[in-house]
Steps between C-alpha positions, in 0.01 A plus 500: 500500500708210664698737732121605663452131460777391709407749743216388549638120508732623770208670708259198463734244659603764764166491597459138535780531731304780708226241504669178677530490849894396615518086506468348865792388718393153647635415838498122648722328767582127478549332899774279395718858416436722830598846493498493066230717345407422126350736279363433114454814277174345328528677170230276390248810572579734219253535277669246213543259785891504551852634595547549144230766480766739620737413230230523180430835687843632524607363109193630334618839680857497364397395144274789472744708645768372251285542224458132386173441638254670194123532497316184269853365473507086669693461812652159512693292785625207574381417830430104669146652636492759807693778317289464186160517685635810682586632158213417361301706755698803426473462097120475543511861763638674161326315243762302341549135366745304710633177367670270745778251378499207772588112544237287424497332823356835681251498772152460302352743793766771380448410131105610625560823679744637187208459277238626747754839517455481068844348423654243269681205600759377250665146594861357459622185601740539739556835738804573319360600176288787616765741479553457162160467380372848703800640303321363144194609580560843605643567179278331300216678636622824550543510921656497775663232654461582836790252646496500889797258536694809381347830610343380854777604712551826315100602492444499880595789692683318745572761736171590607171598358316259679636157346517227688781531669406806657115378559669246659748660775190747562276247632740297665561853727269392788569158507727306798792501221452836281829389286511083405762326537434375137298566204422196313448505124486262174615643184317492135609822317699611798340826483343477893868313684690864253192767714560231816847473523559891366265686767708276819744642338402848471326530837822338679276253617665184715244276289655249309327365150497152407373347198343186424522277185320202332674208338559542171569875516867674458481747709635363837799350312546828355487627834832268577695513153385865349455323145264695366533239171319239771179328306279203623365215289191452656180666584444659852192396669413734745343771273625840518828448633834362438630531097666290294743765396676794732241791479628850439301641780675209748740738714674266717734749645150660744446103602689406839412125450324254273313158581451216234120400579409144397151486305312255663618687866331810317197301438508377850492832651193589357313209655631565854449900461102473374405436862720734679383779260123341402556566166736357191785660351690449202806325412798796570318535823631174583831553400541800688331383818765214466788708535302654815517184643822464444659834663226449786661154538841658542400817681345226752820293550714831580277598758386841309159670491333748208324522244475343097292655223424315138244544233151339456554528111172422367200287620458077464212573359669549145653092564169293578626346156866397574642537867199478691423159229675185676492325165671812356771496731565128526571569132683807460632573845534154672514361847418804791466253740852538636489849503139499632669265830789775510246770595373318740808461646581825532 
C-alpha cells in the first residue's frame, strides 16, 4: 500500500512541476555602468512564492525516493521561513502534516503563508537551536526530518534537468552576452552556489560564481580558513541566508569568490532597487544585488563590458513587517543612511 502510495506522491509533485511555467529572467541597465547588462532570476513567481520552491521540490523527491518520506507520517524542518513555506506547499500536494522548527524572530508574513499551506510552526530562541530540536521532534513523532542544510546540494540534479543553472544559461542564449561574466549568489543551505558552481563547471563555462554573505554568518570565513568547526554567536538578520554554523551542503570548492555584505547595505539595496524594478524584494535580494554592484564597479574601472546575473529570491511583500518598517530597522538593523549615500554615489 505505501509503495503505490509513494508512487503516486512521486507522480503528484511531478505534475506540479508540468504545471509552472519556467521563472522570468529580468533585464535592466543602470547609465552610470555603460556597456553592463544586469539580469535578476525572479524566483519569486513559483507558485510558493520563492527560490526555495525548487529545493522543497527536489528534497521531497529524494526522500520519497530514499524511502524516508512515508504516507500520514509528519515531515519536519528546520527552516528561518522561505524553505518551510515551500515545504509546506509540497506536504499539503500529498496530504501530510508538516511541522516547521524556526527562530522566533521570523517574518510574521512567512509565519502566515506556512499556515495558509496547513503547517505547524514550532519556535526556538535563537537560529541555532533548530537543528537540534527538528532532530527531537522527528523522533518523537515518528517523521522525517527533512534537513536541507544537509541534503540540498545532493537532491538537485545539478547537471541538467532543467534546474536553475541550466534555465539560466538557456535564456541568457539570445542576449548581447549569452555567457556572464559572473553569477552572483548568497548562500543559506548552499544547496543553489553546489547546482551553480557544479553546472559552470560541467558545461566548461568561462562564468565565474561568487557568493555573497551577511554579517554574522560563517560561511565567507570558511571560505578563507576551511574550518568547517567555524560557529557564530549571533543571529543573522537577513532571513534565509547566511548560518551560524558551516552547512553541510556549503561546497566552497564550486565558489570562485566570496563577498562579506554588511546588513544595513543589504537593507539599503532594497530601497534604491523598488523603483528601478517597481516592485519590493526581499532581504537576500539585497545582498546579492550588492555584490552586483560591486563586480559592475570593478568591471567599470578595467574598462570591460558583459553581462551579471543574480537571483530575485522571494518578494518584499513577505517584509512589510521588518525591512520595509523604518522603526524595525532603526532597531534591529541600524543606520542605512551611509549606505543609502553610497548608492547614490555609484
Amino acid at each position: 500500500m505505501n509503495q503505490q502510495w509513494v508512487k503516486q506522491a512521486i507522480s503528484d509533485i511531478q505534475a506540479d512541476f508540468q504545471r509552472s511555467a519556467d521563472t522570468h529572467l529580468i533585464r535592466f541597465e543602470l547609465p552610470s555602468f555603460p556597456g553592463i547588462f544586469f539580469y535578476l532570476k525572479d524566483e519569486s513567481t513559483h507558485p510558493s512564492g520563492s527560490l526555495k520552491h525548487r529545493l522543497a521540490r527536489s528534497l521531497f523527491l529524494y526522500g520519497l525516493c530514499n524511502g524516508w518520506i512515508k504516507q500520514n507520517r509528519p515531515v519536519i524542518e528546520a527552516s528561518s521561513g522561505s524553505t518551510a513555506v515551500s515545504e509546506a506547499y509540497f506536504a499539503r500536494l500529498l496530504g501530510l502534516p508538516f511541522i516547521a522548527v524556526m527562530p522566533e524572530c521570523t517574518a510574521r508574513r512567512k509565519i502566515e503563508q506556512i499556515t495558509f499551506y496547513g503547517g505547524r510552526c514550532h519556535f526556538v530562541g535563537h537560529s541555532g537551536l533548530i537543528y537540534e530540536e527538528a532532530t527531537r521532534l522527528a523522533e518523537e513523532l515518528d517523521g522525517h526530518y527533512m534537513d536541507q542544510f544537509t541534503y540540498a546540494e545532493r537532491a538537485t540534479d545539478w547537471r541538467g534537468n532543467n534546474n536553475i543553472a541550466e534555465s539560466i544559461f538557456r535564456q541568457m542564449a539570445r542576449e548581447p552576452f549569452a555567457e556572464p561574466d559572473y553569477i552572483v549568489m548568497s548562500a543559506g543551505t548552499g544547496g543553489t552556489s553546489a547546482t551553480l558552481g557544479r553546472y559552470i563547471r560541467y558545461q566548461g563555462h568561462d562564468t565565474r560564481l561568487v557568493v555573497t554573505d551577511p554579517e554574522h554568518s560563517v560561511f565567507h570565513d570558511y571560505y578563507h580558513q576551511r574550518d568547517p568547526l567555524l560557529t557564530g554567536d549571533q543571529a543573522g538578520r537577513i532571513e534565509g541566508i547566511g548560518r551560524p554554523r558551516v552547512e553541510p551542503s556549503f561546497i566552497a570548492d564550486v565558489v570562485h569568490r566570496m563577498i562579506k555584505v554588511p546588513d544595513a547595505a543589504s537593507i539599503a539595496v532594497l530601497y534604491w532597487l523598488e523603483p528601478i524594478l517597481g516592485r519590493r524584494v526581499g532581504g537576500s535580494t539585497g545582498t546579492n544585488m550588492w555584490g552586483v554592484l560591486q563586480l559592475a564597479r570593478e568591471m567599470r574601472a578595467q574598462g570591460r563590458r558583459g553581462a551579471i546575473v543574480t537571483l530575485l529570491c522571494d518578494s518584499g511583500e513577505r517584509y512589510q513587517d521588518t525591512y520595509y518598517n523604518p522603526a524595525w530597522v532603526r532597531e534591529h538593523i541600524g543606520d542605512t543612511a551611509p549606505w543609502v549615500e553610497m548608492l547614490r554615489d555609484l
